[in-house]
C-alpha positions in Angstrom: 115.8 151.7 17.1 112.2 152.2 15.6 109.1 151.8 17.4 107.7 148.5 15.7 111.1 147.1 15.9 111.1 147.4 19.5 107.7 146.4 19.7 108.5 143.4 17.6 111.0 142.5 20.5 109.2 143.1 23.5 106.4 140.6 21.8 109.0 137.7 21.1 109.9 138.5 25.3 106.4 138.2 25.9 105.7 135.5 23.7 108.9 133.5 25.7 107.5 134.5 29.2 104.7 133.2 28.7 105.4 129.7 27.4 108.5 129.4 30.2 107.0 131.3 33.1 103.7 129.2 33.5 103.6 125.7 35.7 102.4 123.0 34.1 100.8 119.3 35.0 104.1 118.2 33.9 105.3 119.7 37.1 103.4 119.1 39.5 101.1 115.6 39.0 102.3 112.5 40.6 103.1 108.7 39.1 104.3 110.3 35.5 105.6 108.0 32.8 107.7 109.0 29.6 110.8 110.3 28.4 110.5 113.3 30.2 110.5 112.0 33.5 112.9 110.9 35.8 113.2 106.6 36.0 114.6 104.8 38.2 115.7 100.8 38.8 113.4 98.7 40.9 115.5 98.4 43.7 113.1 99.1 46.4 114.1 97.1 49.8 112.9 98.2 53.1 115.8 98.4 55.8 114.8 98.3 59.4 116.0 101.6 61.3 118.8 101.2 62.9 119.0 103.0 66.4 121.8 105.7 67.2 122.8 107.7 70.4 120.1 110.2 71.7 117.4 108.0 70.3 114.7 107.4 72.9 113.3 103.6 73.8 110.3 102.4 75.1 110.8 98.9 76.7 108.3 96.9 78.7 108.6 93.8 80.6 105.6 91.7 81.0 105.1 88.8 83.0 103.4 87.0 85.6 106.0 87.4 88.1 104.6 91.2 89.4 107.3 91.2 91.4 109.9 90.8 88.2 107.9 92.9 85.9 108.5 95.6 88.4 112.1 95.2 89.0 112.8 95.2 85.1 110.7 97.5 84.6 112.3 100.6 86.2 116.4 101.9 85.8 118.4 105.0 86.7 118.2 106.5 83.1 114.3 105.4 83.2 111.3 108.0 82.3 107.8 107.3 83.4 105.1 109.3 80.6 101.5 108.7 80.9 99.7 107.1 77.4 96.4 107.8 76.1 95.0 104.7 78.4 97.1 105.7 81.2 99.8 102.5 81.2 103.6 103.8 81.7 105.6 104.2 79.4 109.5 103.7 79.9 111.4 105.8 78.4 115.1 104.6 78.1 117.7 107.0 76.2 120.7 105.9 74.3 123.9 107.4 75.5 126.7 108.7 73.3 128.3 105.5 73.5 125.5 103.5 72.4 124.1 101.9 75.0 121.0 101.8 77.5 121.5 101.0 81.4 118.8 98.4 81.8 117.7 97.3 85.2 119.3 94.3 86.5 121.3 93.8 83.3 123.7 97.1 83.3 125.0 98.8 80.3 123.8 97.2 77.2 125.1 97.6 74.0 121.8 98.9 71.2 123.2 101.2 68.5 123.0 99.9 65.2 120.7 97.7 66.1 117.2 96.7 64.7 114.2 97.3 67.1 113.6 93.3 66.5 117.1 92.9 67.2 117.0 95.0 70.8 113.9 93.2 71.5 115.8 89.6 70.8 119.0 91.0 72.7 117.0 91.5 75.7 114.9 88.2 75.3 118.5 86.6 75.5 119.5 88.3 78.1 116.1 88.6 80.5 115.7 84.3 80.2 118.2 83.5 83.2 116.0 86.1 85.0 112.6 85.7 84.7 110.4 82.7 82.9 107.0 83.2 81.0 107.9 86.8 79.9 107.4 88.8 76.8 109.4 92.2 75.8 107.9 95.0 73.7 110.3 97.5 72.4 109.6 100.5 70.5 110.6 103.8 69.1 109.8 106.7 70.9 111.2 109.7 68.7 109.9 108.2 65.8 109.8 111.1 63.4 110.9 113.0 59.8 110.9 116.4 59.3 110.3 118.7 56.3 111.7 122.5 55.2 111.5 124.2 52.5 108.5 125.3 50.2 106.3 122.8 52.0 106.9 124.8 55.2 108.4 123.4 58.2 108.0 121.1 60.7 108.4 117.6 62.5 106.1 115.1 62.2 105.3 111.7 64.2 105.0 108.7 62.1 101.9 107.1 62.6 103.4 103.5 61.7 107.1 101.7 61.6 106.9 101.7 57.9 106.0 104.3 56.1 106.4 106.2 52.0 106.8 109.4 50.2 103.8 110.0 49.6 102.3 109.7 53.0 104.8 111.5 54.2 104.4 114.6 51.9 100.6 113.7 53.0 101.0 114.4 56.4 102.7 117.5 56.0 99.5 118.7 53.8 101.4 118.2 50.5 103.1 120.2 48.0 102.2 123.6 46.3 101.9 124.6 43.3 105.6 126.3 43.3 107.4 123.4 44.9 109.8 121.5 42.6 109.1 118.1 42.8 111.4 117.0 40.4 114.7 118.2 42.7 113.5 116.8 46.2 116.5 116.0 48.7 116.4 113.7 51.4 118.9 114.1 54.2 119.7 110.9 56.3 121.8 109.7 58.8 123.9 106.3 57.6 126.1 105.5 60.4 128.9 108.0 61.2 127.3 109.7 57.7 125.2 112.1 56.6 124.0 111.6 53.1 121.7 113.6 50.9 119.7 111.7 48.1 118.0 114.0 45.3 114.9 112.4 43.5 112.1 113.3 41.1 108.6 112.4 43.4 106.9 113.1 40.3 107.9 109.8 38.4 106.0 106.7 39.1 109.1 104.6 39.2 109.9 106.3 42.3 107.4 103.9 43.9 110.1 101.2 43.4 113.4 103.0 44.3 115.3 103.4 47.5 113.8 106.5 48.0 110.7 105.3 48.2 110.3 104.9 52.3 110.9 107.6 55.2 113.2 106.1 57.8 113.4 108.3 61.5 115.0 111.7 62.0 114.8 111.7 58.1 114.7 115.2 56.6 112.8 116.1 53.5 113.9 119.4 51.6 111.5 120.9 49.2 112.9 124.1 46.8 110.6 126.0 45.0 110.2 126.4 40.8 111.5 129.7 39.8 108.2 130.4 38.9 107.8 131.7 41.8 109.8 134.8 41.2 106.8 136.0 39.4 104.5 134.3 41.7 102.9 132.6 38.2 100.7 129.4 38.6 98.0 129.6 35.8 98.1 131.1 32.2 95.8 133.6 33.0 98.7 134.6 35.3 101.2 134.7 32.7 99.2 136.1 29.6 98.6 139.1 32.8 101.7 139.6 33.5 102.9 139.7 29.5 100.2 142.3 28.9 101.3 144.5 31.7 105.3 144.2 30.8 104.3 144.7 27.5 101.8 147.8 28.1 104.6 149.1 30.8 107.9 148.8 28.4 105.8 150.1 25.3 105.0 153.4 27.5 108.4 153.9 28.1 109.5 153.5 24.2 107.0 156.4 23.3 108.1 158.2 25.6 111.6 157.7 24.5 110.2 158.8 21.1 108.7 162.0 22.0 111.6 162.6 23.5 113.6 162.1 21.3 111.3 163.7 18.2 111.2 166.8 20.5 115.5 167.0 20.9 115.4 167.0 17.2 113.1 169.5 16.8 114.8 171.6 18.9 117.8 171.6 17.5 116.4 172.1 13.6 
């Protein structure tokens, strides 16, 4: 092979490097429109979580009856935290076979159930008890977590209802080499785990079904292959082309020397 064929083909591998290697807008900026973008139906519907076995509960009792509020207020599977204001919090896990023993009231039956459904379960329940009461029932453990390219951790969410976006937000967003258009959501539904892949970077997405974070969600980010050549900008890629391209031609004069000199040898 000659020496301006084979720099004629190491420039055509430059040449495709460096239009495939670098990362574009197109990969990385949010609410995108076009063909080249994922779409999806407007199907967005937010489901209440519904609560499983080893989820934690926070129920309170309040009422003008002290003497009440302290008897419902207390059980055998019961943990008192302090707040930020110092008020107890009661902490009431959900055992394997879905249920909570609540003071007074025994084993109650909460998984797959609503928090406004718990909280009207024990309303029900509480009213040949007590009179002039109110419940508040929360969430304890309510979390998502995020691995991959984003890095990893768990995060508390600040509010019952909350998106993507904030979500990526509060886990400092995404990099430059983290492929937005392949992002898998792992979920719990029921006796089922389900994974759901999505494209964050279309704007349809905002009116999808994977639009909001439920609990103990996990969020999977890969990384662009870009990465391989740690490649963000084209100042990175025209680099990296010039050095191949420097490195290889090297190595193809000194193949021809070498060469030149065998056959000189042997004349």
């Amino acid at each position: 092979m000659s020496v301006v064929k084979a720099r004629n083909i190491i420039f055509l591998f430059g040449i495709i490097l460096f239009l495939s290697s670098c990362v574009t807008s197109r990969k990385v900026n949010y609410l995108q429109e076009g063909k080249h973008i994922a779409q999806y139906i407007d199907s967005v519907e937010y489901v209440d979580y519904k609560v499983r076995s080893g989820d934690m509960l926070y129920i309170n009792v309040n009422s003008l009856d002290k003497e009440s509020q302290k008897l419902f207020n207390g059980g055998t599977n019961l943990s008192t935290l302090n707040s930020s204001n110092n008020n107890p919090l009661y902490s009431y896990i959900i055992y394997e076979d879905g249920t909570i023993d609540f003071p007074a009231l025994g084993k109650l039956y909460v998984a797959e159930k609503s928090i406004r459904e718990i909280k009207f379960l024990l309303e029900e329940r509480l009213k040949d008890f007590i009179s002039h009461f109110s419940v508040d029932v929360r969430l304890q453990n309510r979390t998502f977590s995020v691995i991959g390219e984003a890095g990893t951790g768990r995060y508390s969410m600040p509010k019952e209802k909350i998106n993507i976006f904030q979500a990526l937000a509060l886990c400092g967003d995404l990099n430059n080499f983290s492929d937005r258009g392949k992002i898998q959501l792992i979920r719990q539904v029921g006796e089922e785990t389900k994974v759901f892949e999505f494209d964050v970077r279309s704007k349809s997405i905002i009116n999808s079904e994977y639009y909001y974070i439920q609990p103990n969600d996990v969020i999977y980010i890969p990384f662009l292959r870009e990465k391989a050549l740690g490649i963000t900008h084209v100042t990175g890629v025209l680099s990296t082309t010039l050095s191949t391209f420097s490195f290889v031609m090297t190595l193809v004069n000194i193949g021809v020397l070498i060469s030149n000199s065998v056959k000189q040898g042997e004349k």
